[in-house]
MARMIPA-155797 format. One record per residue (C-alpha): residue in one letter; x, y, z. Coordinates in nm, 3 decimals. Example, Ala and Ser with C-alpha at 12.3 -4.5 7.8 and 13.67 -1.06 7.14 Angstrom:
! residues 2
+------+---------+---------+---------+
| rest |      xx |      yy |      zz |
+------+---------+---------+---------+
|    a |   1.230 |  -0.450 |   0.780 |
|    s |   1.367 |  -0.106 |   0.714 |
+------+---------+---------+---------+
! end
This chain:
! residues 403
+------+---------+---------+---------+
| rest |      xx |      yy |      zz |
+------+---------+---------+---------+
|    x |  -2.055 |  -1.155 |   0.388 |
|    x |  -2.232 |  -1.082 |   0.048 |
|    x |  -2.298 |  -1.333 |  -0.170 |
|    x |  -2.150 |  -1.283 |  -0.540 |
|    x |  -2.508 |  -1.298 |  -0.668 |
|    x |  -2.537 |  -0.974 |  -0.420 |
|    x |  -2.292 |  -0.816 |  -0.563 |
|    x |  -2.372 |  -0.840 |  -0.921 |
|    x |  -2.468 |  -0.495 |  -1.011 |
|    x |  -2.168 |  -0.315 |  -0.818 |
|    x |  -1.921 |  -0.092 |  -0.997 |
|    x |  -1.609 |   0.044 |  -0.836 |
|    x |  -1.395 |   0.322 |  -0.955 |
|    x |  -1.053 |   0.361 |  -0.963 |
|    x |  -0.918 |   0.753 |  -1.002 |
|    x |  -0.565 |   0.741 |  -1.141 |
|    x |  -0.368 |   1.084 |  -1.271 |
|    x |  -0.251 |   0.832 |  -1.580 |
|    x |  -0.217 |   0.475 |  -1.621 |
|    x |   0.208 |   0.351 |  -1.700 |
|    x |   0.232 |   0.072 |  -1.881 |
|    x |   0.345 |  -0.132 |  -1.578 |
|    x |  -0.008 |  -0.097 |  -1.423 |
|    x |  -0.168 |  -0.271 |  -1.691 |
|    x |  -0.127 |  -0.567 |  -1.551 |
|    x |  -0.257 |  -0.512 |  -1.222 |
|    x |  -0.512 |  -0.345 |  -1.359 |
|    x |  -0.673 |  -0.642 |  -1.579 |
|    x |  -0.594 |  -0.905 |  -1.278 |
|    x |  -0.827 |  -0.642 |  -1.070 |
|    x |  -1.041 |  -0.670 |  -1.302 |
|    x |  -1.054 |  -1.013 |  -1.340 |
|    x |  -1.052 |  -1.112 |  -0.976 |
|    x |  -1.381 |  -0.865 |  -0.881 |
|    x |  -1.560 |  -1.028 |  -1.187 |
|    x |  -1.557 |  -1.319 |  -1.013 |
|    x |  -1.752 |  -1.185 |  -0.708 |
|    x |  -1.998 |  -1.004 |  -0.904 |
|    x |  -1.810 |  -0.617 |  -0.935 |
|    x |  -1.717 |  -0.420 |  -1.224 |
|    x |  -1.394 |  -0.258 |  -1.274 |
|    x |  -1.351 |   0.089 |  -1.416 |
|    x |  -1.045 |   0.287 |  -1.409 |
|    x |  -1.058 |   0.678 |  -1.432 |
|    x |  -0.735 |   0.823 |  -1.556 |
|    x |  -0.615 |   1.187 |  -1.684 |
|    x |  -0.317 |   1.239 |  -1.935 |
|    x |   0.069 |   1.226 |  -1.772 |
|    x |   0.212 |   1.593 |  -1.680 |
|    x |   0.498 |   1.697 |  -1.866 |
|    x |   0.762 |   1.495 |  -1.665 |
|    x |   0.573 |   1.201 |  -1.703 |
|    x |   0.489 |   1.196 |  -2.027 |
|    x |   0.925 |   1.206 |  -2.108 |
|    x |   0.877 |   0.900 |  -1.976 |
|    x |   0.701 |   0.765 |  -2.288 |
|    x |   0.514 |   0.496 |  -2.047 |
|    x |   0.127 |   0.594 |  -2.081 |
|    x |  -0.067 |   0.288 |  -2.157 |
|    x |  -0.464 |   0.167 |  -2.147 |
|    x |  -0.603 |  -0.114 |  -2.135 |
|    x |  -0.981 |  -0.291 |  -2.091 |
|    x |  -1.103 |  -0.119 |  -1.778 |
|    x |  -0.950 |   0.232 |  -1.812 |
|    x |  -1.132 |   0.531 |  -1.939 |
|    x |  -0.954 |   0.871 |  -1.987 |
|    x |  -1.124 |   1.169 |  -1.842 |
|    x |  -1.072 |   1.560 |  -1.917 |
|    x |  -0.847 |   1.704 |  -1.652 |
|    x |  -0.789 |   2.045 |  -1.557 |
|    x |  -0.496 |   2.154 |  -1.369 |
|    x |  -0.376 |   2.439 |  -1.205 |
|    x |  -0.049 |   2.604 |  -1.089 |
|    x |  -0.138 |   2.712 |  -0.706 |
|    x |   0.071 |   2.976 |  -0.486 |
|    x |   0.403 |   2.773 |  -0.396 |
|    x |   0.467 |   2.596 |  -0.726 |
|    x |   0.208 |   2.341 |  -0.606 |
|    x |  -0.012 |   2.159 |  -0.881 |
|    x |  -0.400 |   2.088 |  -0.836 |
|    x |  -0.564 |   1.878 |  -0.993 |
|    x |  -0.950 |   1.846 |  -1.120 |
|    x |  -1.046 |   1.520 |  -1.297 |
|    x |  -1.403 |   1.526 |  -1.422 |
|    x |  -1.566 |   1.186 |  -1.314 |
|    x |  -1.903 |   1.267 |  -1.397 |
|    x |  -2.105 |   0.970 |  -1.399 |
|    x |  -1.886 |   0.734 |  -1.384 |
|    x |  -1.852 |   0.857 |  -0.985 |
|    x |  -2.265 |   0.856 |  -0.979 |
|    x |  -2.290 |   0.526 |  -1.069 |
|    x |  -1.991 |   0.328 |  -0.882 |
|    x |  -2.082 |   0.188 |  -0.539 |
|    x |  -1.723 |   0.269 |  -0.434 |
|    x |  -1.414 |   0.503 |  -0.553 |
|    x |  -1.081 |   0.486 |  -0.516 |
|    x |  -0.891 |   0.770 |  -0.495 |
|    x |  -0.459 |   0.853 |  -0.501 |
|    x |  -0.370 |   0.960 |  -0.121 |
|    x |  -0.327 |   1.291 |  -0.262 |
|    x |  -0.419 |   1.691 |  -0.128 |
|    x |  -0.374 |   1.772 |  -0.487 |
|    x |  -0.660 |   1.618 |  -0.596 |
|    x |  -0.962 |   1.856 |  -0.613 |
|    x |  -1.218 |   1.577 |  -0.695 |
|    x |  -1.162 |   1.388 |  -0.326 |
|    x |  -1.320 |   1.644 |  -0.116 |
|    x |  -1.687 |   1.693 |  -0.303 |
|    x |  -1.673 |   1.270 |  -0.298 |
|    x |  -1.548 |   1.258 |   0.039 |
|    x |  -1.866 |   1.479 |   0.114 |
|    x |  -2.122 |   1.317 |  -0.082 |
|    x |  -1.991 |   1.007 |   0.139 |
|    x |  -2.112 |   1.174 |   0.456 |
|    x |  -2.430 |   1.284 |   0.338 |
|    x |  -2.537 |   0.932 |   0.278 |
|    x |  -2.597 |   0.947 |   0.641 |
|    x |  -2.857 |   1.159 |   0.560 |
|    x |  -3.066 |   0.911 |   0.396 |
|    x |  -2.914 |   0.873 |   0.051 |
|    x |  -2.650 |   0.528 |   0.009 |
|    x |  -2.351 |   0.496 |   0.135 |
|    x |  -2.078 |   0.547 |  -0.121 |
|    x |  -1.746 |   0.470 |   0.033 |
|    x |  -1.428 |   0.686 |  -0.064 |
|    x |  -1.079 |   0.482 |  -0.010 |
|    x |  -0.748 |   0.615 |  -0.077 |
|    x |  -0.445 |   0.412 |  -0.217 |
|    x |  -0.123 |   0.539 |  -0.161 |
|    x |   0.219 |   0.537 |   0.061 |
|    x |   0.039 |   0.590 |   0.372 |
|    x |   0.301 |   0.927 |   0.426 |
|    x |   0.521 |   1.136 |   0.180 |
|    x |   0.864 |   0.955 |   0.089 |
|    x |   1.001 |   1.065 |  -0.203 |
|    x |   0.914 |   1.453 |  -0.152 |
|    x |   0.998 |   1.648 |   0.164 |
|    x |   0.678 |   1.782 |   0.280 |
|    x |   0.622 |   2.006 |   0.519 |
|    x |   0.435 |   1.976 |   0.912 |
|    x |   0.103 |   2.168 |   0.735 |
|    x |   0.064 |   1.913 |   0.463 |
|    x |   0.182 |   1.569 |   0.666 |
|    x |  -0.114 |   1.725 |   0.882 |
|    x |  -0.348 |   1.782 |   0.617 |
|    x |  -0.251 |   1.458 |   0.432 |
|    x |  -0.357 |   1.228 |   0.747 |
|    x |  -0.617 |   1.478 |   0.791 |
|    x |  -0.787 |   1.392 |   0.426 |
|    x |  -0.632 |   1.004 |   0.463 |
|    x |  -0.881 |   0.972 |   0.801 |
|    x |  -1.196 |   1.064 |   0.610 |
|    x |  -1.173 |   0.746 |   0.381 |
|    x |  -1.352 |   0.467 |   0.453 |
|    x |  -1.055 |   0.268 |   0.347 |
|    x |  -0.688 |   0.238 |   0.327 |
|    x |  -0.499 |   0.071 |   0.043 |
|    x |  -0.130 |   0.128 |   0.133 |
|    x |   0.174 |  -0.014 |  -0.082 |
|    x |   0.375 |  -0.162 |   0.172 |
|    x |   0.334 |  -0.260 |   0.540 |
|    x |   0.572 |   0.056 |   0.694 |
|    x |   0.297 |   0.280 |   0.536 |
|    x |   0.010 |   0.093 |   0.641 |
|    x |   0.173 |   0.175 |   1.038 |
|    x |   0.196 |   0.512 |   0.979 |
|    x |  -0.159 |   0.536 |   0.880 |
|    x |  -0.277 |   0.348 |   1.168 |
|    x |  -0.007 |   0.579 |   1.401 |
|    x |  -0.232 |   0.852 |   1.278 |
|    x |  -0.568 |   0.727 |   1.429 |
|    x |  -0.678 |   0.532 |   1.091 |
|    x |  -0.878 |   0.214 |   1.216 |
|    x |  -0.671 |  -0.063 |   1.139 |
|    x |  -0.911 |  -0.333 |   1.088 |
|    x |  -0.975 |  -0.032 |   0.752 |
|    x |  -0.627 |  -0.088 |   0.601 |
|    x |  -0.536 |  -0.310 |   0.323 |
|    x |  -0.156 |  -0.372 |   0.273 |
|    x |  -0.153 |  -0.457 |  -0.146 |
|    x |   0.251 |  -0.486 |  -0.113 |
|    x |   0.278 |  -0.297 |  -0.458 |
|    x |   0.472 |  -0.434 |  -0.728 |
|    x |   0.462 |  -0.458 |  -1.060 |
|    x |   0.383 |  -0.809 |  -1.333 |
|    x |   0.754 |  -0.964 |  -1.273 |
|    x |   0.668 |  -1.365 |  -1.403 |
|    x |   0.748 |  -1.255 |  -1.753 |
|    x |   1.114 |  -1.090 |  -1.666 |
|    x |   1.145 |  -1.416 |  -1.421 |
|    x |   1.084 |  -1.676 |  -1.699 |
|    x |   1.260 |  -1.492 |  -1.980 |
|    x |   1.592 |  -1.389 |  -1.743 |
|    x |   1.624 |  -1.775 |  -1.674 |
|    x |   1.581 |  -1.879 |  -2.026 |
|    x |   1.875 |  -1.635 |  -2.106 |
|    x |   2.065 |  -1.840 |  -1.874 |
|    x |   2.052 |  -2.192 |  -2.042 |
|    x |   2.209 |  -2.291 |  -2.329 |
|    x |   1.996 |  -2.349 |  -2.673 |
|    x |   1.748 |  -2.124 |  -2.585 |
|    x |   1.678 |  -1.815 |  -2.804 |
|    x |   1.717 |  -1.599 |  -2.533 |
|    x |   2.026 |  -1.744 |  -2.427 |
|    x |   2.138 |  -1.655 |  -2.813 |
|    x |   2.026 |  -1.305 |  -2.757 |
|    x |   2.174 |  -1.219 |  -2.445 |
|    x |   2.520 |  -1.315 |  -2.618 |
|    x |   2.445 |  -1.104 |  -2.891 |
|    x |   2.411 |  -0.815 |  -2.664 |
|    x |   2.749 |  -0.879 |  -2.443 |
|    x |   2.890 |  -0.899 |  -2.796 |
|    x |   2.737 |  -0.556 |  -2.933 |
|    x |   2.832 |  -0.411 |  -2.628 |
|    x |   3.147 |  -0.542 |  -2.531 |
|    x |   3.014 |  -0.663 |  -2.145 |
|    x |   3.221 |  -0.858 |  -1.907 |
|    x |   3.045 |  -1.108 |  -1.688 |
|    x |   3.153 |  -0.984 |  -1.342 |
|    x |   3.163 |  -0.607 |  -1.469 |
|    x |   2.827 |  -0.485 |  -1.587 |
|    x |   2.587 |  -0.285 |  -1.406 |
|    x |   2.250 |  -0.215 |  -1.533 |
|    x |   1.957 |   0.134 |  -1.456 |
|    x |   1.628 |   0.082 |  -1.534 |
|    x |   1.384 |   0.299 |  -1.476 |
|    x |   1.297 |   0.740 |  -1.523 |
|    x |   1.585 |   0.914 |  -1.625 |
|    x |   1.434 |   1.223 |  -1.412 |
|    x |   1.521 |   1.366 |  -1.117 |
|    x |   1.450 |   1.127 |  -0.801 |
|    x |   1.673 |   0.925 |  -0.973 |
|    x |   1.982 |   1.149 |  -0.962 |
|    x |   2.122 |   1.072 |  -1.287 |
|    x |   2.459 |   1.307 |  -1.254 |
|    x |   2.510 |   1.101 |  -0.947 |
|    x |   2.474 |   0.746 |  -1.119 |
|    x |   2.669 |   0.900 |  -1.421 |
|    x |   2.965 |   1.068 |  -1.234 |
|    x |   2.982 |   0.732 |  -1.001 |
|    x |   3.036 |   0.524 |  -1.336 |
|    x |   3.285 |   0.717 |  -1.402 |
|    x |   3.437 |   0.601 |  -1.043 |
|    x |   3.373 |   0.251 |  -1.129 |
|    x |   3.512 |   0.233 |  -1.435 |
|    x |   3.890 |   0.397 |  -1.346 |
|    x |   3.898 |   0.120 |  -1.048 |
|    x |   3.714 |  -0.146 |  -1.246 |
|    x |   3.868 |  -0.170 |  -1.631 |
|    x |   3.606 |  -0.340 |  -1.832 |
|    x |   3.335 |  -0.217 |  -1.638 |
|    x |   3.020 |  -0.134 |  -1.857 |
|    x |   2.661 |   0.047 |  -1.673 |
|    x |   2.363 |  -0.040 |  -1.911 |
|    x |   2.119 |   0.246 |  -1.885 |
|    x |   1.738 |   0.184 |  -1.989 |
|    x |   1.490 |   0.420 |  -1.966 |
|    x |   1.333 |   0.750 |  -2.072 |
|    x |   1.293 |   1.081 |  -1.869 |
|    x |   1.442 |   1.467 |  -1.850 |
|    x |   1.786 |   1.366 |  -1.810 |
|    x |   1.839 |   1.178 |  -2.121 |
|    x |   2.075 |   1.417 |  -2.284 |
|    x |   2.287 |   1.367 |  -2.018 |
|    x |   2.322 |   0.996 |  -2.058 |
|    x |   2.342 |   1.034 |  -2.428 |
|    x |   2.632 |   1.269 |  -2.348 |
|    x |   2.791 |   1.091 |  -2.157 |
|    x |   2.779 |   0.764 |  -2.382 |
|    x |   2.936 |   0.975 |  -2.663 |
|    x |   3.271 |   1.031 |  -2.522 |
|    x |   3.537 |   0.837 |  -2.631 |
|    x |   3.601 |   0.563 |  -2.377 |
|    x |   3.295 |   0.590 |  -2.152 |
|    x |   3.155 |   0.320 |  -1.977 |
|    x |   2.834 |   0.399 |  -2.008 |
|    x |   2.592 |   0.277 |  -2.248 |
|    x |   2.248 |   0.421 |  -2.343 |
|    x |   2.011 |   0.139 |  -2.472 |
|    x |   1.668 |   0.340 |  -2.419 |
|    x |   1.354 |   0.284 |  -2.274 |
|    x |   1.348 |  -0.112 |  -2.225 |
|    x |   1.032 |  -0.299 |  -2.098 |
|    x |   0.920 |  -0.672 |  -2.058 |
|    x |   1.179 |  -0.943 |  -2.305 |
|    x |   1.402 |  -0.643 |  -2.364 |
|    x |   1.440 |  -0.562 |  -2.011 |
|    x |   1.471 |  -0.906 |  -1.886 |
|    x |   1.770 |  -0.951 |  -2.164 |
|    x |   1.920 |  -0.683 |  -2.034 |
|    x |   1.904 |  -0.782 |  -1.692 |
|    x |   2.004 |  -1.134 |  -1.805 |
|    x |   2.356 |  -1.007 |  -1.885 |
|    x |   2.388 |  -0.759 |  -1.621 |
|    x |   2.534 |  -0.861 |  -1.223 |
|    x |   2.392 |  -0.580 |  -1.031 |
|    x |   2.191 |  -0.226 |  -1.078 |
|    x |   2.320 |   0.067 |  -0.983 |
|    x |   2.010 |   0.288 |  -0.842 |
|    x |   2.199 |   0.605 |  -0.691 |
|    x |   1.876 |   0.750 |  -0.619 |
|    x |   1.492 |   0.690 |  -0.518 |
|    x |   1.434 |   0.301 |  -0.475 |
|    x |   1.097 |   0.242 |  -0.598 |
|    x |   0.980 |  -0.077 |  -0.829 |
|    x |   1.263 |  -0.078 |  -0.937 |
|    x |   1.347 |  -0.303 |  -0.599 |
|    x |   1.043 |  -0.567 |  -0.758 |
|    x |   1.300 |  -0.535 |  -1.100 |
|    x |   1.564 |  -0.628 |  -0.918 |
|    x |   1.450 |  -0.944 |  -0.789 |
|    x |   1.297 |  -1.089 |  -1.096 |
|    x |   1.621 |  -1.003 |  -1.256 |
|    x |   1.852 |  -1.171 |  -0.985 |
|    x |   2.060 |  -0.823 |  -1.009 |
|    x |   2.101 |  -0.694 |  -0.652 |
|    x |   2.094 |  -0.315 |  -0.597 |
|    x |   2.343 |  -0.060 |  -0.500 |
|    x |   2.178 |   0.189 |  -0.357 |
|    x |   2.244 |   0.524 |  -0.097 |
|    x |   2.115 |   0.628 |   0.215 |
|    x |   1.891 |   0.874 |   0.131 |
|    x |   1.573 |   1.001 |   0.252 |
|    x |   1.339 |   1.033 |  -0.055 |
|    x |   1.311 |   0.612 |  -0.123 |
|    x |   0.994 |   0.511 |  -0.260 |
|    x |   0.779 |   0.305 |   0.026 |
|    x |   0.935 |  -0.012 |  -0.181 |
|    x |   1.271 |   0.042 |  -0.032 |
|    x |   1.151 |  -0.110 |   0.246 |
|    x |   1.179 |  -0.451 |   0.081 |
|    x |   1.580 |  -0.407 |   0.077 |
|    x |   1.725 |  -0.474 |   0.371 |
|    x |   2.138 |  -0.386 |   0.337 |
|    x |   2.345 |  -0.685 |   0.314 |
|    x |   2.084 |  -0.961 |   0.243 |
|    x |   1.935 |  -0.864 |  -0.123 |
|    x |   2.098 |  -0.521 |  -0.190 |
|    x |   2.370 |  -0.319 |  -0.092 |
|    x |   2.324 |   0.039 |   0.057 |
|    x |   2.635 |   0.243 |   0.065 |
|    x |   2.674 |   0.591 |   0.161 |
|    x |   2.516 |   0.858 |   0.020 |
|    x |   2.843 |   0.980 |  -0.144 |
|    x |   2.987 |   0.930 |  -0.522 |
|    x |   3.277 |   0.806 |  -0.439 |
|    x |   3.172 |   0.562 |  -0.149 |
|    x |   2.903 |   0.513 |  -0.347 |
|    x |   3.167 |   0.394 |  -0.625 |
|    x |   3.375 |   0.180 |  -0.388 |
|    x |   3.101 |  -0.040 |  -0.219 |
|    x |   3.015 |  -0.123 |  -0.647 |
|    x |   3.365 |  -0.209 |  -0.702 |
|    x |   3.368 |  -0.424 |  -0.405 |
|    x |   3.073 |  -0.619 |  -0.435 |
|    x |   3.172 |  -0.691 |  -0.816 |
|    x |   3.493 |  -0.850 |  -0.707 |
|    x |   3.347 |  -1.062 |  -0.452 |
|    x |   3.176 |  -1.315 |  -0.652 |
|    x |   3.061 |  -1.499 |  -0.333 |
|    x |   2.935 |  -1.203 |  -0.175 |
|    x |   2.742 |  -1.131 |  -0.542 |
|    x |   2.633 |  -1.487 |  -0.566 |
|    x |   2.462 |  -1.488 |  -0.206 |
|    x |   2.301 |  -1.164 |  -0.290 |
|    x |   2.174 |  -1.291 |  -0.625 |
|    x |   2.006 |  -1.612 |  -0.446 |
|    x |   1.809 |  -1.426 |  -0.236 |
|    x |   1.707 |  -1.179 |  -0.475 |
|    x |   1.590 |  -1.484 |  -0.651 |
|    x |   1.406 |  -1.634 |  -0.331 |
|    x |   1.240 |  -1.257 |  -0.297 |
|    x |   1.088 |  -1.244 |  -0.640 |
|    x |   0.786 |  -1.466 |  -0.556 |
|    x |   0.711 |  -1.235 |  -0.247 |
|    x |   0.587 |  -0.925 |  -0.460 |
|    x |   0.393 |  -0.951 |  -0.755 |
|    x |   0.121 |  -0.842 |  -0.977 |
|    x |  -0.096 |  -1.147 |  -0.875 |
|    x |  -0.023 |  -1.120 |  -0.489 |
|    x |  -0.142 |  -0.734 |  -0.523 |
|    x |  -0.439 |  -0.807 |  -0.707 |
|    x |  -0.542 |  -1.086 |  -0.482 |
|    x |  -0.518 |  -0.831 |  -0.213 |
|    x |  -0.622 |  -0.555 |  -0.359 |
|    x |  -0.938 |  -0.723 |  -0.472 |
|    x |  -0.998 |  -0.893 |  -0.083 |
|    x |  -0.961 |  -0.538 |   0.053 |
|    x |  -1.253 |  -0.394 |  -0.204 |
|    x |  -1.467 |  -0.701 |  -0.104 |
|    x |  -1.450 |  -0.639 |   0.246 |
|    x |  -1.540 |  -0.276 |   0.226 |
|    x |  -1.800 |  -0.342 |  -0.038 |
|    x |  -1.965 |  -0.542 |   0.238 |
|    x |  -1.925 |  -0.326 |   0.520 |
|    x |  -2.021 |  -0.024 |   0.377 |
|    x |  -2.380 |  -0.226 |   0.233 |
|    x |  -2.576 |  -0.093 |   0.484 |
|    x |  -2.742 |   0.264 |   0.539 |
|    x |  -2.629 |   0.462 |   0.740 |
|    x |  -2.314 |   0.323 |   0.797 |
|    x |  -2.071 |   0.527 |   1.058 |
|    x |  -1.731 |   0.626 |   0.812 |
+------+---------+---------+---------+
! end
């Protein structure tokens, strides 16, 4: 192993298409962590395409630099992507790159890589990613060319450990892969969810002030947080509210966030007698208030972080079968912290309505969302994040190294 004195001068480079606000975190933890051994941190980023930027969630922070991007529409509807690293490529000893075809700057990297073999350094070219497509059907072509591209890194960061298999099922070493188990910074919405639950606190003052504002029933409230886009299927979530509240009187579905589809939340908050309420984008003390007064989330569609939300907020999931889940789906498992009922509004409906009326079913649900919340966080995935970039830091020292 190299020393940390070894390592001093080392930069690596992170290549991200933006930087949300829940990757700050991470980000400065990184950053933090491969200070420590001697490496400096930089984070390449481009602006957030149109649907992204709806979500109003762009952030920076101490290690990230924006870069001009280009981008082009391709034959298909398919986007590329060109993000000019300039020097900051020339002068890292590694990059890190999204597990994406799309992004034009991988394959000149991936090629300067090999022609350190030629008697220039090794500069090693990882990818981070979901090891394979989930929330986008993809055709046999690109799940080829995607573990085509994936087997020319030198390393794997994958998100969870179903993705990290699926790389290695594709004739990626696995001594190469990394699992970060990706999550977002959930101590915060922990601390200030449980102080919302004892009397005296001023969090505990605020969360009545909201089931006040909003007329919420403990035992009736639902909560979505997260893009109102899309993946989510927001006519879904809105017409099964609907459901819930003709069986359920009382029943009130908090919805936080910002996205495409937020007309049709604001629409359907406006008529008389809905159910549902819109409260906005909501992030960090906001969010965890929210969650503080809510018993379960309703997330119709793709499962994402939103599974790392739910734990820190001790509200369990309702979720569908359905085959475009983010990789963090896989930390759900039906019965024990969530609830995954068929992929149908009205089922869909019915398996909320149940689980709110069994409040022992909800309360065993809630516990072990509560035991899961130390299992995936920001500081777990930047201690292993940071081990992984060690490791292949090291390996990749010498000249001449076989990728």
């Amino acid at each position: 192993m190299l020393s940390a004195k070894g390592l001093l001068s080392k930069r690596v480079l992170v290549v991200q298409p933006y930087v949300p606000a829940y990757r700050t975190a991470f980000f400065e933890q990184l950053e933090a962590l491969l200070a420590s051994a001697g490496v400096a941190l930089e984070v390449a980023h481009g602006s957030p395409v149109k649907d992204q930027e709806a979500r109003g969630d762009a952030a920076t922070c101490g290690c990230t630099t924006q870069v001009p991007t280009t981008r082009w529409t391709a034959p298909g509807g398919r986007h590329l992507s060109w993000h000019r690293l300039a020097r900051l490529a020339d002068d890292a000893h590694a990059v890190v790159l999204e597990q994406a075809l799309h992004n034009l700057e991988a394959y000149p990297l991936l090629f300067r890589q090999y022609a350190g073999h030629l008697g220039r350094r090794v500069r090693p070219v990882a990818f981070w990613g979901h090891g394979r497509s989930f929330s986008k059907p993809q055709s046999r072509v690109e799940a080829w060319a995607k573990d085509v591209l994936t087997r020319r890194g030198a390393w794997f960061f994958s998100y969870t450990d179903k993705g990290a298999a699926h790389v290695a099922s594709r004739g990626f070493p696995r001594e190469r892969i990394t699992v970060v188990h990706n999550s977002i910074d959930t101590v915060g919405l922990s601390e200030t969810c449980d102080r919302a639950q004892r009397s005296g606190t001023t969090e505990y003052a605020d969360a009545a002030r909201l089931r006040y504002q909003h007329n919420l029933m403990a035992g009736r409230t639902a909560l979505f947080l997260g893009g109102l886009d899309a993946p989510k299927r927001i006519p879904f979530l809105l017409d099964a509210a609907r459901r819930i509240d003709q069986d359920l009187p009382g029943f009130r579905l908090l919805v936080a966030g910002e996205g495409p589809a937020r007309s049709l939340v604001e629409d359907a908050a406006a008529r008389p007698g809905s159910a549902v309420i819109a409260v906005g984008r909501a992030v960090g003390r906001r969010a965890a208030l929210l969650g503080a007064v809510s018993d379960i989330m309703l997330m119709p569609g793709a499962v994402g972080l939103c599974a790392v939300d739910s734990f820190a907020l001790r509200t369990p999931i309702v979720t569908t079968v359905w085959p475009l889940h983010g990789p963090e789906f896989e930390y759900l498992t039906d019965g024990r912290n969530a609830v995954v009922a068929p992929d149908d509004p009205a089922a869909y409906a019915a398996a909320a309505v149940a689980l709110l009326r069994d409040r022992g079913r909800l309360a065993a649900l809630t516990d072990t969302c509560a035991e899961n919340a130390s299992m995936y966080s920001t500081e777990n995935m930047a201690a292993r994040f940071s081990s992984g970039l060690l490791k292949m830091l090291t390996e990749f020292e010498a000249v001449g190294r076989r990728i």
